[in-house]
ROVEXNU-625720 format. One record per residue (C-alpha): residue number from 1; chain; x, y, z negated. Coordinates in Angstrom, 3 decimals, m for minus. Layout:
- seq,mol,X,Y,Z
- NUM,A,X,Y,Z;
...
***
This chain:
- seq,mol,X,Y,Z
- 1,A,m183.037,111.816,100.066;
- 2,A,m181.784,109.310,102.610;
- 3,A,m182.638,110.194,106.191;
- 4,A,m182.298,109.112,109.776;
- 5,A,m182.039,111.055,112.838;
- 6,A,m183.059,109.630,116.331;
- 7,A,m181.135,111.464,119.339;
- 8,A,m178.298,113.736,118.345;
- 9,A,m178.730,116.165,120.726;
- 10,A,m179.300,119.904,120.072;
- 11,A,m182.222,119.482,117.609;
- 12,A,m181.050,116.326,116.227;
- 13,A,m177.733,116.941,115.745;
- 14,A,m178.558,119.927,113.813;
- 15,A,m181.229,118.898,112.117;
- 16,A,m178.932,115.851,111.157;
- 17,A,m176.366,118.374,109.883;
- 18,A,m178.582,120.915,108.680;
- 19,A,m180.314,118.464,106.200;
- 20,A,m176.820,117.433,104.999;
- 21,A,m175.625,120.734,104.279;
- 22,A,m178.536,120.711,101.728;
- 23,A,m177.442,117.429,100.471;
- 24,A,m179.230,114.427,101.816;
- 25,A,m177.610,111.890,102.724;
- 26,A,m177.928,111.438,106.911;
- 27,A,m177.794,108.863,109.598;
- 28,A,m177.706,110.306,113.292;
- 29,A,m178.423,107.486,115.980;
- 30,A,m177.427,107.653,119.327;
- 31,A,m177.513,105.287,122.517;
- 32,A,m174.609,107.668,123.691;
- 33,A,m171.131,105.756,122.294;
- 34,A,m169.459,108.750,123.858;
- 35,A,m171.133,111.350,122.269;
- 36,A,m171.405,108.985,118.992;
- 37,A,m167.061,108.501,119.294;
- 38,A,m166.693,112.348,119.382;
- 39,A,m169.063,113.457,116.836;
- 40,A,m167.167,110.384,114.246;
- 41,A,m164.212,111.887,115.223;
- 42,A,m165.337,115.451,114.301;
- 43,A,m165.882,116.938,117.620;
- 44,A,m169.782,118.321,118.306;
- 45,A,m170.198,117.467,122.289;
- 46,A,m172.342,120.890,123.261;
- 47,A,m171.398,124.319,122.680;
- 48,A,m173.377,125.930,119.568;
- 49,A,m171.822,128.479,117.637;
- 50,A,m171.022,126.895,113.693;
- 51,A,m171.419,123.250,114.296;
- 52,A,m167.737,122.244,114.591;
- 53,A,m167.180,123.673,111.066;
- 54,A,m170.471,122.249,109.486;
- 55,A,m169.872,118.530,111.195;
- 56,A,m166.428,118.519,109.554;
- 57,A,m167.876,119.596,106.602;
- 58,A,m170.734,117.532,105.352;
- 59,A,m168.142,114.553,106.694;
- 60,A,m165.796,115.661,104.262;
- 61,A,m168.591,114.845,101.643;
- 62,A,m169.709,111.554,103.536;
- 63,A,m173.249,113.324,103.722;
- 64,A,m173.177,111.560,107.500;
- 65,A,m172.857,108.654,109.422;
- 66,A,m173.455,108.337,113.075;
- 67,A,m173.808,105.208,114.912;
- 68,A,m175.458,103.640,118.173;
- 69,A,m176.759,100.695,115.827;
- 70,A,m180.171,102.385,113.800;
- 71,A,m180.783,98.641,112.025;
- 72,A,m179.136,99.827,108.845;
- 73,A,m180.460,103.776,109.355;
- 74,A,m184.511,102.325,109.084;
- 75,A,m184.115,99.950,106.486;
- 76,A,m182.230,102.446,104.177;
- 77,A,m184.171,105.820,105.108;
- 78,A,m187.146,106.889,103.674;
- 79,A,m187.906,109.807,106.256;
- 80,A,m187.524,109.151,110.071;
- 81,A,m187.035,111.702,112.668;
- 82,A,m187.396,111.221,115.992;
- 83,A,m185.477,113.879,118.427;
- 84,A,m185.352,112.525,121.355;
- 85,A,m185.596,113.392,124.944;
- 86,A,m189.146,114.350,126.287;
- 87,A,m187.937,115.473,129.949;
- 88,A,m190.768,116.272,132.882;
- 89,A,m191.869,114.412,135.045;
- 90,A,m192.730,115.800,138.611;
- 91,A,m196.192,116.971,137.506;
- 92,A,m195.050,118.882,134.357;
- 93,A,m196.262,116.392,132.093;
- 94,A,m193.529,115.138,129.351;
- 95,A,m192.051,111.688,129.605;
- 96,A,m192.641,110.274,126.327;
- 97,A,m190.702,106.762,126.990;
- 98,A,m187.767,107.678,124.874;
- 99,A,m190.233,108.418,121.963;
- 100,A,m191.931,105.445,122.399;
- 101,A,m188.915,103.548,121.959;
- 102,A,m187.628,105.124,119.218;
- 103,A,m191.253,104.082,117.579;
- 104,A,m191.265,100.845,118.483;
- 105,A,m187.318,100.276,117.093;
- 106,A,m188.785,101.755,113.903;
- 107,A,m191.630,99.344,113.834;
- 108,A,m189.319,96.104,114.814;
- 109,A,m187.144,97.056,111.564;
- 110,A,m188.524,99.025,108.856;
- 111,A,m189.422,96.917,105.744;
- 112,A,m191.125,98.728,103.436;
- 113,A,m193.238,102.303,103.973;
- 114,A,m191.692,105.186,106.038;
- 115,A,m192.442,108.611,106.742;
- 116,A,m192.255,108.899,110.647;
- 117,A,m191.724,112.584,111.843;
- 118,A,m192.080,113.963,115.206;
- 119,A,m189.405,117.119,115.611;
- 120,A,m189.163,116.441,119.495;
- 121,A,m191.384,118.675,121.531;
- 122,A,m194.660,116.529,122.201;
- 123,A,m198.180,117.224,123.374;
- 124,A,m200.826,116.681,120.952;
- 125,A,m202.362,113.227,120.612;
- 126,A,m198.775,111.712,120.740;
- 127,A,m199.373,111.044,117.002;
- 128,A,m201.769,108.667,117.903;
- 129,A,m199.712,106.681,119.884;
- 130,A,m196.530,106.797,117.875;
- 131,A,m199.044,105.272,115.419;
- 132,A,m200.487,102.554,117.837;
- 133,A,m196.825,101.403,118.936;
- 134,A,m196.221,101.369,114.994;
- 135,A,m199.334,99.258,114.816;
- 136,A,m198.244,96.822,117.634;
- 137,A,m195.066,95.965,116.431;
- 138,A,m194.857,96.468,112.293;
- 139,A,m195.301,93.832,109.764;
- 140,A,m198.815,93.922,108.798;
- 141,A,m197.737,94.975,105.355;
- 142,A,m195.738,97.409,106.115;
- 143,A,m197.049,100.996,105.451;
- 144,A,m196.045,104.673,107.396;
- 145,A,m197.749,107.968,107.970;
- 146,A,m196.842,109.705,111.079;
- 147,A,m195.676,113.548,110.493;
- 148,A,m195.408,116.576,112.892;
- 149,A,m193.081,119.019,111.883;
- 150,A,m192.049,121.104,115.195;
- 151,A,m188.755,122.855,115.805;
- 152,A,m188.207,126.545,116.286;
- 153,A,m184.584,126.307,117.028;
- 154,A,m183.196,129.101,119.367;
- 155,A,m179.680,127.587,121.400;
- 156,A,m177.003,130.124,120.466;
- 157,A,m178.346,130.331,117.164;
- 158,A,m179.843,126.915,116.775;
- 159,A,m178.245,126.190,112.947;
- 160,A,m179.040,130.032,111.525;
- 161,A,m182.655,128.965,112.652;
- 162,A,m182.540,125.303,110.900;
- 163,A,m180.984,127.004,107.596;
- 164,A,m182.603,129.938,107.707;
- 165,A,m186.538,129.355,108.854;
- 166,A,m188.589,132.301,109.581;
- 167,A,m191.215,129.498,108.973;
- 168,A,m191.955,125.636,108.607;
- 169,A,m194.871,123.720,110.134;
- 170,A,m195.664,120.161,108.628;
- 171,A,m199.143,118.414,110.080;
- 172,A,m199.384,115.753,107.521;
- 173,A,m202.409,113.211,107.373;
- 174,A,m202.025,111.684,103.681;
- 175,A,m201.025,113.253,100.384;
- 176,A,m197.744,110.723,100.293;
- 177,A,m196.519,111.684,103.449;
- 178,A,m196.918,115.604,102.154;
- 179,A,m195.015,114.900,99.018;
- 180,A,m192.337,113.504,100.522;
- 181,A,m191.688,116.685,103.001;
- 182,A,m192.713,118.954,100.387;
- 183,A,m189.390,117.172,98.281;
- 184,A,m187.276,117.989,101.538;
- 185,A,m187.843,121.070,102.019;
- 186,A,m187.512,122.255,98.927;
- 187,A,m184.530,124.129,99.083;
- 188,A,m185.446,125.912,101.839;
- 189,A,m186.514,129.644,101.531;
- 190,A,m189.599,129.743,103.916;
- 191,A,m193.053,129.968,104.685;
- 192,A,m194.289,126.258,105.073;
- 193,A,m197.295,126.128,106.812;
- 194,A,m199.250,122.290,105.918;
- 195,A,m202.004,121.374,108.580;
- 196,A,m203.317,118.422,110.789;
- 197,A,m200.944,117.040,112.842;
- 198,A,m203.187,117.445,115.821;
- 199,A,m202.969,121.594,114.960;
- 200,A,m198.405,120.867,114.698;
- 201,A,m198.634,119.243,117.505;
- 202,A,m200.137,122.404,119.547;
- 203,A,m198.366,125.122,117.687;
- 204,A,m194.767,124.221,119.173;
- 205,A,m196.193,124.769,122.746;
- 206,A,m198.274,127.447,122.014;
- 207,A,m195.515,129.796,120.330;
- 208,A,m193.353,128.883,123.360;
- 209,A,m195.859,129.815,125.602;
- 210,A,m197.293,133.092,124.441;
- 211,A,m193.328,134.534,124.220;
- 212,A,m192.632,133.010,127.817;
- 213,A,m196.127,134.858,128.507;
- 214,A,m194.279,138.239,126.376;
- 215,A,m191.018,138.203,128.666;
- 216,A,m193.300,137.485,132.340;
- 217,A,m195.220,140.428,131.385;
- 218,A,m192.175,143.029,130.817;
- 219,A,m190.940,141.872,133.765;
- 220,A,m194.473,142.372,135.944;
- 221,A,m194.345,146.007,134.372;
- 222,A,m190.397,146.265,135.322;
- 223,A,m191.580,146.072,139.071;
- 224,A,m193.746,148.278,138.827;
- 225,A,m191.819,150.663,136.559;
- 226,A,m189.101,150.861,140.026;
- 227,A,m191.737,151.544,142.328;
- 228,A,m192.541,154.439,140.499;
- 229,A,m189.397,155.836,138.648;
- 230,A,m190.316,154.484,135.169;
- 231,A,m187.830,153.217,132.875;
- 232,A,m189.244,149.354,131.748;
- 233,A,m186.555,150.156,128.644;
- 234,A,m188.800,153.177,127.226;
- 235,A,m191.733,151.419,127.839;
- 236,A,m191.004,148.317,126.369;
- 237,A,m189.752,150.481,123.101;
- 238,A,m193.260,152.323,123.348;
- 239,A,m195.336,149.171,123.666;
- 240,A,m193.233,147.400,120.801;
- 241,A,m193.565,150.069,118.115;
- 242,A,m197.015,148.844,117.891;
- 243,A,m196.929,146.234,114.815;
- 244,A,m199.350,144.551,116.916;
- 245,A,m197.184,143.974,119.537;
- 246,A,m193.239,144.046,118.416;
- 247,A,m190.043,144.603,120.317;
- 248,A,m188.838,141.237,120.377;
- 249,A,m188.883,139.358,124.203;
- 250,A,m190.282,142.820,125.731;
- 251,A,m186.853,142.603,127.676;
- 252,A,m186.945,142.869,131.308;
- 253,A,m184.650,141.136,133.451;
- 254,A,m183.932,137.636,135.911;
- 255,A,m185.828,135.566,133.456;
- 256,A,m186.348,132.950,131.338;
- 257,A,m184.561,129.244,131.678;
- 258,A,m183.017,126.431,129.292;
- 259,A,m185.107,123.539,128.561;
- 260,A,m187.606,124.597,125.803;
- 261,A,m189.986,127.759,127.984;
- 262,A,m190.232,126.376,131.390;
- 263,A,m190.665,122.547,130.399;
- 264,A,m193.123,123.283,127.352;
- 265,A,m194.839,125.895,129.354;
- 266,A,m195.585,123.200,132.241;
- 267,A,m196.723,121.022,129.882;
- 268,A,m198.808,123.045,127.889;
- 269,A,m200.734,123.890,130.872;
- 270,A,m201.071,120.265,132.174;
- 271,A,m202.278,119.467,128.403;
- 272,A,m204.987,121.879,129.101;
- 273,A,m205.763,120.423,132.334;
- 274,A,m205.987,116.589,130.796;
- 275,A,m208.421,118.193,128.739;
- 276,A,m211.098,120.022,130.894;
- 277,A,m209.495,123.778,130.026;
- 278,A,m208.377,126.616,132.067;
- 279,A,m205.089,127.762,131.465;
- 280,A,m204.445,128.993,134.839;
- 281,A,m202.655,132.125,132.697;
- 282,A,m199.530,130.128,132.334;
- 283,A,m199.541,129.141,135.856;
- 284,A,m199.596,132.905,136.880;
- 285,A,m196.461,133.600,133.601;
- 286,A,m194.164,130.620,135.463;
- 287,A,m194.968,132.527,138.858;
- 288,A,m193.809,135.340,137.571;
- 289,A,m190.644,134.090,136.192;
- 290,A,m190.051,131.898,139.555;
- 291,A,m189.803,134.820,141.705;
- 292,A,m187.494,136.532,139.558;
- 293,A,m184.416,135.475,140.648;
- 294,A,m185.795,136.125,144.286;
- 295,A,m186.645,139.444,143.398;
- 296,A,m182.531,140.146,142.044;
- 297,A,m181.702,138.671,145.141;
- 298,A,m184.066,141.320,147.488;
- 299,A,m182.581,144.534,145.756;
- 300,A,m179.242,143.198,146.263;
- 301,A,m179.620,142.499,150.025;
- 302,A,m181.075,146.018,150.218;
- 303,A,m178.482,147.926,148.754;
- 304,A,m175.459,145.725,150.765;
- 305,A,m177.620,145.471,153.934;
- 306,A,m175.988,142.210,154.862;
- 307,A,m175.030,139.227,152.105;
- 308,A,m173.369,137.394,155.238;
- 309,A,m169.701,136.884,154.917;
- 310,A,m169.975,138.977,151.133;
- 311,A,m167.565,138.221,148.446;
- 312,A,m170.228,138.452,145.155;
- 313,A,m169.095,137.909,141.436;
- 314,A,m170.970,136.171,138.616;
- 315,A,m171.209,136.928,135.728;
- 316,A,m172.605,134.278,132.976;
- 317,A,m173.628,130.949,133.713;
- 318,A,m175.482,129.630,130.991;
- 319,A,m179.090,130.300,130.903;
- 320,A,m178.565,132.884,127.636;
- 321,A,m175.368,133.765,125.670;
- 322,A,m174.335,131.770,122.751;
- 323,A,m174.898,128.205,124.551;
- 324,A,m173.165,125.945,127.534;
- 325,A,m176.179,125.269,128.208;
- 326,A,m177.028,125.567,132.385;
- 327,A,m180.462,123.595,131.979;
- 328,A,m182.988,126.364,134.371;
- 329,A,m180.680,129.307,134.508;
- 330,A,m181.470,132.134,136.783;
- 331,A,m177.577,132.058,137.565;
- 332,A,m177.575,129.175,139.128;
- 333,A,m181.641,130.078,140.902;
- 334,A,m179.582,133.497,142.130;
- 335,A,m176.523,131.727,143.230;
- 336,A,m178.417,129.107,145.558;
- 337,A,m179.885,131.996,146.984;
- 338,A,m177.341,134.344,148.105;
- 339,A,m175.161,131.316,149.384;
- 340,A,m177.908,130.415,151.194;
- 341,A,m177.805,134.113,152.725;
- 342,A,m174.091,133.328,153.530;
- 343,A,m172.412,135.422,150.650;
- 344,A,m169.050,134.194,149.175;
- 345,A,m169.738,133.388,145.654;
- 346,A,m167.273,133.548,142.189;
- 347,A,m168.409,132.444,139.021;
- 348,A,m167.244,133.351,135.198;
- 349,A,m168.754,132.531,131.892;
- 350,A,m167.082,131.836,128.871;
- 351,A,m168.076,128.149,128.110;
- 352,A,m171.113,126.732,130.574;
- 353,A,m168.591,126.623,133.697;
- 354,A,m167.786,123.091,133.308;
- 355,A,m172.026,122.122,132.889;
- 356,A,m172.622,124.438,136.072;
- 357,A,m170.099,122.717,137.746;
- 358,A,m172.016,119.319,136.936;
- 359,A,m175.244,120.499,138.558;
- 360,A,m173.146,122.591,141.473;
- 361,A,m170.319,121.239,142.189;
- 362,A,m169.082,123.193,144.625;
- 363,A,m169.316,126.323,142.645;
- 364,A,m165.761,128.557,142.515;
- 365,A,m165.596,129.367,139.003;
- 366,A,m162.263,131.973,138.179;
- 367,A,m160.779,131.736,134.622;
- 368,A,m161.423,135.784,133.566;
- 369,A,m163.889,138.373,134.572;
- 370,A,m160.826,140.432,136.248;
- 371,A,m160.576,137.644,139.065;
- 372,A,m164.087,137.707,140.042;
- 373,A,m163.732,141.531,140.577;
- 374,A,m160.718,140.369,143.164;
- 375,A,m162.272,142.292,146.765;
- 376,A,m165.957,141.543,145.103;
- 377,A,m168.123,143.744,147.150;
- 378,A,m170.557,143.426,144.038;
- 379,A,m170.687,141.697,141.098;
- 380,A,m173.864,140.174,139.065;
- 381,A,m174.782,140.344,135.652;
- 382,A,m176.763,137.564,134.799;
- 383,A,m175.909,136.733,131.592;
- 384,A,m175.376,139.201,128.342;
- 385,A,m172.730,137.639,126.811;
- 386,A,m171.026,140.234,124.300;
- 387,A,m167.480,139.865,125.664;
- 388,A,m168.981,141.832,128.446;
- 389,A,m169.130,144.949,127.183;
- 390,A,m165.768,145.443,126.015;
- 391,A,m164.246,144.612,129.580;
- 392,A,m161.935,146.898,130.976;
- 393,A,m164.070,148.316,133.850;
- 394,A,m161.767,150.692,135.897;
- 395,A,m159.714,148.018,135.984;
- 396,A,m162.824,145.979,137.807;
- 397,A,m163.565,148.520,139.972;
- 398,A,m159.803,149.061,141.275;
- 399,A,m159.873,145.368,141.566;
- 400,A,m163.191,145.678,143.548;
- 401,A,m163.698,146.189,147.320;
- 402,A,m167.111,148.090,146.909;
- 403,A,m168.273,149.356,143.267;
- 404,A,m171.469,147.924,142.942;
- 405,A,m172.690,145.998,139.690;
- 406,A,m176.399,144.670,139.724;
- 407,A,m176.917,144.218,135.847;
- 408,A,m179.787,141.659,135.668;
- 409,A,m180.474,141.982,132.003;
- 410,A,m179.870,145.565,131.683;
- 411,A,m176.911,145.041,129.413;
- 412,A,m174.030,147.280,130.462;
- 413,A,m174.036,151.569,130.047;
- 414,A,m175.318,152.415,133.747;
- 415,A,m173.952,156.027,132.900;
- 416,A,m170.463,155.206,131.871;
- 417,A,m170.199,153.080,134.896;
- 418,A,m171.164,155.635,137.274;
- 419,A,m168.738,158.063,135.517;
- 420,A,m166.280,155.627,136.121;
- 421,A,m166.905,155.462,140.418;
- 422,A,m169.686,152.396,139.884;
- 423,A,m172.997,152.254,141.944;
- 424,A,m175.482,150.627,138.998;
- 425,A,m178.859,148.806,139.886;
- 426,A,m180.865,147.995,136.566;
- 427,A,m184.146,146.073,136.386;
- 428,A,m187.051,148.068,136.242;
- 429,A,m185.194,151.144,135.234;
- 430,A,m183.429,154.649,137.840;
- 431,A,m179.970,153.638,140.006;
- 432,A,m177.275,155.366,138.664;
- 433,A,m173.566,155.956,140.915;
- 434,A,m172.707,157.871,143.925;
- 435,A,m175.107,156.859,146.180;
- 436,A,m177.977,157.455,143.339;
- 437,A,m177.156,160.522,141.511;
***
């Protein structure tokens, strides 16, 4: 099939490539010409582990074409996607202006019937607008169906997810419009789940939700679990060999960022509100995760008295491993916070220094793990990123001026450390190190 792809951002730029690497032919359309001139030249502008080799790939085949101009991308395509920004506003709610220009582009220049398909985040009901911008500005002649078909891509593993669905939700509204997503799909080896686009719509936010709700939780009990001398670890294992429950996002730590949980969990909430329901639940989840980083910030002040004048070492940036991606990461939450205590702050990740950089600019970022240990009088673990276990920690700690390590997503061995000189402060879970036992 011949498809076009509005916004080539994370889910449009795989979702451009992942449909090629099945074989359709695809046109990606950006307003970006700098991000359009690198990914034409073979270069994918974001960090996301498999990309690089997959753009040069389906280009070798000529299976894509990306361009600022989407004239030629309408007329030619038979299914539409639209994957563009939907960034809050102040209140929460989405901005949907991007979308509405994509639909009203579509309308201006499509000649003969399309299949429209929302994959960007959206509240429900903004079928029924896509449809009355369609409605303003199409030839009367002209036939579409709109189509929701939500993303469930994770950053880090974004393209694993688009090959390799653990499910696939299409809200259709006419049996053409189903046949022709039932033809792309296809190939794929999932679960697809048909319904009203009203019920796609809501599914997206919900899912996002409920595990945002999953990791809040955890991290409620992981407070509670150091008041008392629990370990949140065991107890998270306990609650998630229940089928009912499951293991996955019962992980206690600084909390959740990145742009999908706390924008779609804002706006979920404010969809509720529009509509006369209570969902003063999610308010309490985002409180939760808000006082997180604060929380890090407490115990560290506690065990080093005084952050004044404190050299402190980061480590991880980005908002999860896998991804540049700085968008709502604690780190940067827990870096504003001890600088504004008066610590001295040094920064390593392994690809999102440049984007934290961008947002803080005058963040000290080191080129190696080993420099940040330089006279740290603690360093912070905020994000898991593999190459952290295998560091050489006695080095670290002879590089260190005080061996303390706050782990924040209770990554590292706290035993080994402490065998090694370390003082070790978990989440939710017993000290270990001299000073601890």
């Amino acid at each position: 099939m011949k498809i076009a792809v509005f916004g080539t951002g994370y889910v449009g730029l795989v979702t451009a490539l992942g449909f090629a690497k099945f074989g359709h032919s695809v046109y990606g359309i950006d307003r970006d010409e700098e991000k359009i001139k690198a990914l034409n030249s073979g270069k994918v502008p974001f960090f996301e582990p498999g990309l690089d080799e997959l753009l040069l790939e389906v280009q070798g085949k000529g299976l894509v074409k990306f361009s600022t101009d989407g004239k030629e991308a309408v007329e030619d395509s038979e299914v539409i996607f639209i994957c563009v920004g939907t960034p809050p506003l102040e209140d929460g709610r989405a901005d949907l202006s991007q979308v509405e220009d994509v639909a009203r582009f579509i309308a201006e220049n499509m000649k003969e019937y399309k299949v429209i398909v929302e994959k960007s985040t959206v509240p429900v009901k903004t079928s029924y607008w896509i449809k009355r911008i369609m409605n303003l500005y199409r030839e009367k002649d002209v036939g579409f169906d709109v189509v929701s078909n939500p993303e469930f891509l994770r950053e880090g593993s974004a393209l694993e997810d688009f090959l390799y669905p653990e499910r696939i939700v299409v809200g259709v509204e006419s049996r053409k419009a189903r046949e022709k997503m039932e033809e792309l799909y296809r190939d794929f080896d999932a679960p697809i789940l048909y319904t009203d686009v009203e019920t796609a719509e809501i599914i997206k936010h919900a899912s996002n939700s409920f595990l945002a709700m999953k990791i809040s939780f955890i991290n409620m009990v992981a407070d509670l679990c150091e008041k008392v001398g629990a370990d949140v670890e065991m107890v998270a294992k306990g609650m998630g060999l229940d089928s009912r429950i499951g293991q996955k996002f019962l992980k206690a730590g600084v909390g959740f960022g990145g742009s999908c949980f706390p924008k779609d969990l804002r706006a979920f909430y404010r969809i509720a509100e529009d509509e006369g329901v209570d969902f003063s639940l999610l308010k309490e989840v985002e409180k939760i995760n808000e006082l997180r980083p604060v929380k890090f910030v407490e115990k560290m002040k506690n065990v080093l008295w005084n952050l004044k004048g404190k050299r402190i070492g980061i480590l991880g940036l980005s908002f999860k491993p896998n991804t540049d991606d700085v968008r709502e990461a604690p780190s940067l939450k827990i870096i504003k916070l001890l600088k504004k205590e008066g610590a001295e702050i040094f920064a390593y990740d392994p690809v999102a220094s440049e984007n934290a950089r961008k947002v803080m600019p005058e963040l000290n970022c080191l080129s190696s793990p080993y420099e940040i240990a330089e006279g740290a009088n603690a360093i912070a673990l905020i994000t898991e990123w593999d190459e952290f276990r295998g560091l050489d920690w006695k080095k670290i700690k002879d590089n260190m001026e005080t061996p303390l390590i706050f782990d924040g997503r209770n990554f590292l061995e706290g035993r080994k450390l402490a065998s090694l000189g370390f003082e070790y402060y978990p989440v939710g879970r017993k000290p270990f190190g001299r000073m601890n036992g």
